[in-house]
N, C-alpha and C positions, 0 to 999 in steps of 0.2 A: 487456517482460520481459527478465531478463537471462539469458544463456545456461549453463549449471553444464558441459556438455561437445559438442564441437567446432563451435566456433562464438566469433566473437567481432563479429559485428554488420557487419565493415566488408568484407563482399562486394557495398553495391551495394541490396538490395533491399528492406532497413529490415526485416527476420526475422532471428529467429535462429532456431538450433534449440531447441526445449525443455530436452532432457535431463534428462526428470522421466519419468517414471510418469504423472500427472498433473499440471494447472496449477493452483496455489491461492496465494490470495493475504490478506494480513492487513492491514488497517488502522487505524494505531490515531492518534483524534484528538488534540490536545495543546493544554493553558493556552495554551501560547506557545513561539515557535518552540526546539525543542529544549527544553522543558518538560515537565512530568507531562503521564500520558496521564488522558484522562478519559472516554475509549471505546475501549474498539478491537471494530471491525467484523469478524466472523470468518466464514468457509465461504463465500470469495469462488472462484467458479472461471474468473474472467474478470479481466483487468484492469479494473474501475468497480467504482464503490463508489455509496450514495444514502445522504447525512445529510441527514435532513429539516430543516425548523424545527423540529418537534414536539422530534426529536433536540436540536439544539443550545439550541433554553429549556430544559429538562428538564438540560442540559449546563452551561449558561452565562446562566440567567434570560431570555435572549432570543434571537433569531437574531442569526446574527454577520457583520457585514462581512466580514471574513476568516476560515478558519480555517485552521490550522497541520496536518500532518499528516504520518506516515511509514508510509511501504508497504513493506511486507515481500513478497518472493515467496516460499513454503514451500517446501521441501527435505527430501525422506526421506533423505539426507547431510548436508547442514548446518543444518536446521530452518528460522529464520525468514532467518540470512544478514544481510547488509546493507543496510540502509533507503535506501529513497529518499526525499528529505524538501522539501517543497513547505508550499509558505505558498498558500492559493485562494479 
């Protein structure tokens, strides 16, 4: 998670602080790296997410070697914010 106020990760203990109300988080799948989205996974209140196969044939005709993907941490200030973007 990334920190929205006072905090910025490098004291040491691999936390930051929240600085939310609460912690929610958005996922949303993609064709290919930096591509359309072809899912996105919502009302996460944890960093994990679960894309089945079921998910990715229904998504992509079959399960996928890889999938591409960007995480959003939600924000009642800045909404979804900045992705984080992993290829898995």
């Amino acid at each position: 998670r990334r920190p929205r106020i006072g905090g910025d990760g490098r004291d040491g203990t691999g936390t930051v602080p929240l600085g939310e109300a609460s912690e929610s988080y958005e996922v949303d799948v993609l064709d290919a790296p930096g591509g359309a989205v072809v899912r996105t996974i919502a009302g996460l209140v944890s960093p994990t997410a679960v894309y089945t196969a079921a998910d990715q044939t229904a998504d992509f005709g079959a399960p996928q070697a890889l999938v591409h993907v960007a995480v959003y941490q939600l924000s009642a200030a800045a909404g979804r914010g900045f992705p984080a973007t992993a290829s898995l």
